[in-house]
N, C-alpha and C positions, 0 to 999 in steps of 0.2 A: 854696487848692485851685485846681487848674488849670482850664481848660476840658473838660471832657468831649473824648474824639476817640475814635477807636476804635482799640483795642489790639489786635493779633495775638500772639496764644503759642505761641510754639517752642522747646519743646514745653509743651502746657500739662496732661499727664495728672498730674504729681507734685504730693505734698501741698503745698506750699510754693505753683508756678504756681496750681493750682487754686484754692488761698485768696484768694490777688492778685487771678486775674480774678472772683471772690466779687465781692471789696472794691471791685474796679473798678466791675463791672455794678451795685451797688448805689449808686456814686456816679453813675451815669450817664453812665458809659463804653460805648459800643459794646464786645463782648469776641466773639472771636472765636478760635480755634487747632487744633490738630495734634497729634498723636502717635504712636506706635508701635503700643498697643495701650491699653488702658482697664479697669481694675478697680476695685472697691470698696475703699474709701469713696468716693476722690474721681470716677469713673464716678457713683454717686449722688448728686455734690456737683452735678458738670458738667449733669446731667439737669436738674433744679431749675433753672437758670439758662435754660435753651433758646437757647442759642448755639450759632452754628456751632463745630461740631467735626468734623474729617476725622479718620479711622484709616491712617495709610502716609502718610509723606513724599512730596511730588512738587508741584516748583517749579511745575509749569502751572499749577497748583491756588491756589496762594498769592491773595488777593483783590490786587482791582489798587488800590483804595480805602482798604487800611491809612494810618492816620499814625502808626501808633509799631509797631514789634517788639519782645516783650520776649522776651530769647532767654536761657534757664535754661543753669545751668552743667553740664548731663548731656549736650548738645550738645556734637561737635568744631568745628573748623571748618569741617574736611573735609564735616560735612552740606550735602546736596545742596541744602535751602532757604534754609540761612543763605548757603551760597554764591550762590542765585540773589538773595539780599534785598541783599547785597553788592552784587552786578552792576549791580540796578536804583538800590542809594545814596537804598533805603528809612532812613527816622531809626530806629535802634534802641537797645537800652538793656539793661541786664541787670534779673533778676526783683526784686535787692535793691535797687538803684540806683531802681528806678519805687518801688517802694513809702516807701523814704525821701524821695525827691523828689514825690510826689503824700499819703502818710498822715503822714509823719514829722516834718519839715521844719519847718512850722509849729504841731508840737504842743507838750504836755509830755510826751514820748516814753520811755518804761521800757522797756530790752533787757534781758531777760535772759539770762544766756548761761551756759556750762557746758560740758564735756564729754557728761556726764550730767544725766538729769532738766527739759533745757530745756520740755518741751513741755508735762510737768505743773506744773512752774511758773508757766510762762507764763498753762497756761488757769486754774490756779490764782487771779493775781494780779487777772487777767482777769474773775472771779468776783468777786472781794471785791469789784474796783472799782468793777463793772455793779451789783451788788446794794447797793451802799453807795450809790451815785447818782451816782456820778463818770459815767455816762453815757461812756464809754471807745470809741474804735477799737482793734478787735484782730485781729491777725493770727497765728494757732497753726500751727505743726508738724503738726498731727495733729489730730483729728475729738475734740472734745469729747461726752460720752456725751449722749445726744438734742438735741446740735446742730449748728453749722456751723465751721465753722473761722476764722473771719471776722465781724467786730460792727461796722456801722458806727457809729459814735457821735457826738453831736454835742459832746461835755464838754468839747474841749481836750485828753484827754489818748489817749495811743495805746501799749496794750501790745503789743510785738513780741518775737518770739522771736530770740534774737541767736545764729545761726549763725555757725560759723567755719568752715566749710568755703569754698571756693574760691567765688569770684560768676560768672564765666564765663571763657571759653577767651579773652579779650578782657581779662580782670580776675582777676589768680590771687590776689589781697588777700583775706580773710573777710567774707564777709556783710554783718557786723556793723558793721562800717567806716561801710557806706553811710547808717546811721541818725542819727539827732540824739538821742541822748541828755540826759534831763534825766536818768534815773537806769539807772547801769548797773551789771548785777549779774554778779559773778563768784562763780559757785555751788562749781563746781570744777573744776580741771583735770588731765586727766591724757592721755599718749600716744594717741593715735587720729590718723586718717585719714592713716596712712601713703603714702599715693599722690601725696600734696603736702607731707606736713611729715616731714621724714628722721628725725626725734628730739623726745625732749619739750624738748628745749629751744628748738625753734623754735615748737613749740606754743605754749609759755610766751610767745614773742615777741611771735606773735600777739594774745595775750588783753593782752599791755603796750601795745598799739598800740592797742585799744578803751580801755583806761582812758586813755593820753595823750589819746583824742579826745573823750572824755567830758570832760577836763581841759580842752582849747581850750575847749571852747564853755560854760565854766561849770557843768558838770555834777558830779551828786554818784556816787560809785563805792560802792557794796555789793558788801562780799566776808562770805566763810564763812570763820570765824576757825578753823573745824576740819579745813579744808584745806589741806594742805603745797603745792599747783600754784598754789589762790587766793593763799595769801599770797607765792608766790615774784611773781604775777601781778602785785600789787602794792605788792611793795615799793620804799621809797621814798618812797611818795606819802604827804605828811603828813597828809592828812584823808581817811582810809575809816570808812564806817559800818559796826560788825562785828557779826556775829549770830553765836549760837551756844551750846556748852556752857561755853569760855572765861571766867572771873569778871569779867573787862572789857569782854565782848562790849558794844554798845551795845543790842541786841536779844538778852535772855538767856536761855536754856531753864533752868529749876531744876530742872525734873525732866518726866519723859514717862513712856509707859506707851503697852499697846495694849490697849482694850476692844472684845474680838470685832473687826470689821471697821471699829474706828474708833481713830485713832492720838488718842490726848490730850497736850497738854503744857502747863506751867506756866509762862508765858512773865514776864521781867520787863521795864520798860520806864521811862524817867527815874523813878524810885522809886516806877513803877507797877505790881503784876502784876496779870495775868488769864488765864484759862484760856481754849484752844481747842479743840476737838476735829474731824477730818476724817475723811471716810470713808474713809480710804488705809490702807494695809499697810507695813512695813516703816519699817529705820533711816534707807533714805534718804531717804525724802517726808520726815523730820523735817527735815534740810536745804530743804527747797522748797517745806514750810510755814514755818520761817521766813525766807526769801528773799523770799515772796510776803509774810506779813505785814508783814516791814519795811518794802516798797516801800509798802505802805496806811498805816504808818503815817507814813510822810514824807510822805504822801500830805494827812497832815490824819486822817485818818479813828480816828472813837472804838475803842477795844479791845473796845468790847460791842459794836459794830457789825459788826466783823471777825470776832470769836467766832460771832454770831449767821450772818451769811455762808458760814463755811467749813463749818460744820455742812453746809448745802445745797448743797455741792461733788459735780457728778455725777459725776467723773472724767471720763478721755482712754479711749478706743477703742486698743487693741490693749496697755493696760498690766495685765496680769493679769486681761483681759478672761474672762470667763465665757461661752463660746459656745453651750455645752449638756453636758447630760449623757444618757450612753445607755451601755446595757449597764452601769451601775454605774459609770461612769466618768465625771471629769469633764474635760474637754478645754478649756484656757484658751490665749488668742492672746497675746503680748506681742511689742514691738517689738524688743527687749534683744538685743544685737549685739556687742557687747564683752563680753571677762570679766569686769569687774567691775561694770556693768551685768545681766549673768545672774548672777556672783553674789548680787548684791542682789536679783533677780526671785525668785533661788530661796530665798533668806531669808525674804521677805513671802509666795511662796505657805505656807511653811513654817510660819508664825504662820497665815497666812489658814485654811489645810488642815489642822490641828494633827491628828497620829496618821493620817494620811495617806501612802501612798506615792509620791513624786512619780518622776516619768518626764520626765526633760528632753529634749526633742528640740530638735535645733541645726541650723541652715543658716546654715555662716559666709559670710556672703553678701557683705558691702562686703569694700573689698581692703585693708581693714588685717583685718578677723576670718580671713582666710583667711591669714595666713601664719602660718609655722616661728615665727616671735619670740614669739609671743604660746602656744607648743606648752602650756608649763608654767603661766600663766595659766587656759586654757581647762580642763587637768586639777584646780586646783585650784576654778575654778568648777564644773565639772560634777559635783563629787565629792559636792556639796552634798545630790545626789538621788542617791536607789535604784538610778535604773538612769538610762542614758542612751542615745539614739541621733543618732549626727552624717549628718547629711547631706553630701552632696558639697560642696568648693569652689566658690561658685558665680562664682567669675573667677578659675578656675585654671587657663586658657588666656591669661590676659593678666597671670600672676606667671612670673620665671622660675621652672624646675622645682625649684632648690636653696631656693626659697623659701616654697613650698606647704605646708602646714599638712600633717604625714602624719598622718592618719587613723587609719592601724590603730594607731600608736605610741600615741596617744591611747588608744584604746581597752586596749590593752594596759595604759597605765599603770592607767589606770580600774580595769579589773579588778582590780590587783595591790593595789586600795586597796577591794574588795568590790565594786565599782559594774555590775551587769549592763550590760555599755554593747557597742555593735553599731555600725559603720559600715555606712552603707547600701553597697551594692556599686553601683561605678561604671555609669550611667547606666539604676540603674534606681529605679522608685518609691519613695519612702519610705514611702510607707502599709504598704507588706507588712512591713517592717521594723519599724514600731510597732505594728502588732498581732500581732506574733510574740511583741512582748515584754510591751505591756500586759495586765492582768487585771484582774478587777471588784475597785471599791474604790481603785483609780489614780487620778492625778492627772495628766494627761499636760499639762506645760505647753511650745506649740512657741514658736518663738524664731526671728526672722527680722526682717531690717530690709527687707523686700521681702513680695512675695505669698507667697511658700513655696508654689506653683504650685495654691493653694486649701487644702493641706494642712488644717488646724483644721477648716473647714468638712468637709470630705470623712472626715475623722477620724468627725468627730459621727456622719453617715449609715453610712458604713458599721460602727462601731458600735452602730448602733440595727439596723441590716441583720441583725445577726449574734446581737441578742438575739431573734430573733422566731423 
């Protein structure tokens, strides 16, 4: 562990920053930073910590007494403070590079990584290992349900969420890079974050450059043998530990099932099986229950120990979150952002809500959800519900115009497959649009990898508004 200094975050409102300077202020780090603007969770994270934090960019402001900048990859360079921390030839660093180099480094470090599903994995893995007594540093994606995003621990070991998105405008390598992996897992891979990777096959590239590096430094690689992007991920490499439905898997599902709001599966393990059960929904948490148990069980840890553990799994915050119900309706948040990620939300609310009408509301909000490529994707997920409504492009001023996800074609196709589906009309609320279309007895599940400008929340009231 390093010396304690004090860290400045620019910016430090996102779930990722926010958790770091957690992890930080709990090591006895000075923590301190900036941002644009501040919403829940992590505004309620940042609150708890009583650190300085400014709202609006402006160099005057920057402390003169930082010794490190961690400067997040949502920043250009062109910002106006990175450019003044430049000027002055303050020491900076990016958000993933601090946290491998102060949490990682010296651990036994498990990244989990993926296209999908990282965060419930992660807090997943994160669970067994707290509650098994591995005593774990953790650092999640996302707001674990009645906790923190962040555990400091003293065990040795450190579960991290292995991002492949871009680490800053300084560093366009994946996240994931920066970590020490003792065990790293490839959940699955498939096309996303178009803004930086032109096709899947650079994707793929990426996820082969965290196994080679897991490879340098002696690490072991866990892949999902029921993955076509995992296994392209890694192939080659002569020793992966494979979970899955596969008859060779080394971690092997016999059989699964969902009771009411708890996913069961049969797991086998060196000529051992045992049963799990978790409180999750759908086919794909079966992938990241076994991701997560495999990692516990290289870990050392008994199968009745793990079993006993996953039972008391709280979930993650905004996955098929239950915000409230009013007017007969129930209104759930989820983070799901890609097609096949909403496909799968709308699968397990579809077990969760069985004889249910669901209502998918969408805001393709990162700049892969919002283009043209993905047109026939997004129809075959959304088709999943009754009815749908898409929200605006929300960076469809920085796609070119041939590139923009058209909206009413969507909706057109929707229809032409029975789906009541509505685009909100350009630059106005989507609230009026979802209770044009909701009725009591709905299931309106929204969908956004951002704030969706409070939408779920405001759903709730003014459906309770409207019962009275």
């Amino acid at each position: 562990m390093h010396e304690p200094c004090h860290l400045y975050f620019l910016p430090i409102g996102g779930t990722a920053t926010a958790a770091l300077a957690g992890l930080a202020h709990d090591a006895g780090f000075r923590v301190s930073g900036v941002d644009t603007a501040l919403y829940p969770p992590t505004s309620e994270i940042l609150a708890t910590l009583k650190a300085a934090v400014r709202v609006g960019f402006d160099p005057a402001t920057i402390p003169v007494d930082i010794d490190r900048v961690v400067i997040g990859n949502a920043l250009p360079r062109s910002n106006a403070e990175v450019e003044e921390v430049l000027r002055r030839g303050t020491p900076y660093t990016s958000q993933a590079a601090a946290l491998g180099e102060y949490f990682c480094r010296d651990a036994r470090t498990v990244v989990l990584a993926g296209t999908h599903g990282k965060t419930t994995t992660t807090a997943l893995t994160a669970h067994l290992f707290a509650q098994c007594g591995l005593d774990p540093t953790v650092m999640v994606g996302g707001v674990p349900c009645g906790g923190r995003p962040w555990r400091l621990g003293r065990g040795g070991w450190t579960v991290v969420e292995g991002d492949e998105y871009n680490t800053a405008f300084f560093d366009r390598g994946p996240k994931f890079l920066h970590y020490y992996p003792h065990f790293f897992v490839v959940n699955n891979v498939e096309f996303d974050h178009g803004d930086i990777y032109p096709d899947l096959d650079a994707i793929v590239a990426a996820f082969r450059a965290g196994v080679a590096h897991t490879l340098k430094l002696g690490g072991t690689v866990i892949a999902n043998a029921g993955d076509a992007g995992a296994r392209r991920a890694v192939d080659g490499v002569a020793s992966v530990v494979w979970y899955g439905e596969d008859p060779d898997a080394d971690v092997r599902v016999l059989h699964h099932g969902q009771q009411e709001e708890r996913l069961v599966a049969h797991l086998s393990w060196r000529q051992r099986s045992f049963d799990v059960a978790v409180p999750l929904v759908g086919r794909h948490n079966l992938d990241n229950l076994l991701a997560a148990s495999t990692c516990a069980l290289l870990a050392g840890l008994e199968p009745r120990a793990i079993a006993a553990a996953a039972a008391s799994f709280p979930g993650v915050r905004r996955r098929l979150e239950l915000l409230g119900t009013a007017g007969g309706v129930n209104v759930v948040d989820d983070f799901a952002h890609h097609p096949t990620a909403v496909r799968l939300t709308l699968a397990g609310a579809r077990q969760r809500f069985r004889g249910r009408r669901l209502v998918a509301v969408l805001e393709p909000r990162s700049l892969t959800a919002g283009r043209a490529l993905f047109a026939r994707e997004w129809e075959e997920a959304l088709a999943q519900a009754e009815a749908a409504v898409v929200a605006e492009v929300f960076h469809r001023h920085r796609l070119p115009p041939g590139e923009v996800l058209d909206r009413q074609a969507l909706v057109t196709a929707l229809e032409r497959r029975g789906v009541e589906a509505v685009a909100v009309p350009e630059g106005e609320d989507p609230l009026a649009s979802v209770l044009a279309v909701v009725r009591p007895g709905d299931v309106v599940v929204c969908m956004s990898s951002g704030s969706f400008g409070g939408l779920p929340v405001r759903l709730v009231t003014a459906l309770g508004e409207g019962a009275r």
